[in-house]
N, C-alpha and C positions, 0 to 999 in steps of 0.2 A: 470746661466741657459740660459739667452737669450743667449751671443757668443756662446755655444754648439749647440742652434739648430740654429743659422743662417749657423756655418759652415758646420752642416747637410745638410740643404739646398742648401749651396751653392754647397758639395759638390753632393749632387744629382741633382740638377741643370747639372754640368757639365757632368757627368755619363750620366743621360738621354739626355742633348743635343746630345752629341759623340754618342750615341748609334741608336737616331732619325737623324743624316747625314751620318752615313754609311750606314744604311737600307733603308732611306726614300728619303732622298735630302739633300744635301750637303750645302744648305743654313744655315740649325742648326748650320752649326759651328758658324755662326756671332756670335749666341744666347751665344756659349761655349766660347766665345771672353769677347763678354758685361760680363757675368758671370765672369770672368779671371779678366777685368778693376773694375768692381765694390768693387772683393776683394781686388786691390791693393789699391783701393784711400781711403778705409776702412781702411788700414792697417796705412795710413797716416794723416787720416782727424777723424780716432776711429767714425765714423757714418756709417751708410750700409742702402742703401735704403729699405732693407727687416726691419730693428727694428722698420720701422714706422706701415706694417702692423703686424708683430708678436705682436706688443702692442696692435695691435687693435683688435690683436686676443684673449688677455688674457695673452700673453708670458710676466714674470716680470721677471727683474733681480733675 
């Protein structure tokens, strides 16, 4: 259950960054970047800085 909703997240993370630099300011993309690195080093290191608040939200494996 947790990997399901981080990759939710992360993947609205991205969606809504891209969406807030083409309409807003073109800064958001840093945000669609950091988002980009977070999932890779997750893909490498199995931690993602979101499981520590989705646990503190209630999210259990």
């Amino acid at each position: 259950m947790l990997d399901r909703v981080i990759r939710g997240v992360g993947g609205l993370f991205v969606v809504l960054s891209l969406a807030l630099g083409y309409w807003v300011n073109q800064g958001f993309y840093l945000f669609t970047a950091f988002v980009g690195l977070n999932l890779l080093q997750s893909a490498f290191t199995n931690w993602c800085p979101m499981m520590y608040f989705l646990r503190k939200a209630g999210v259990s494996n």
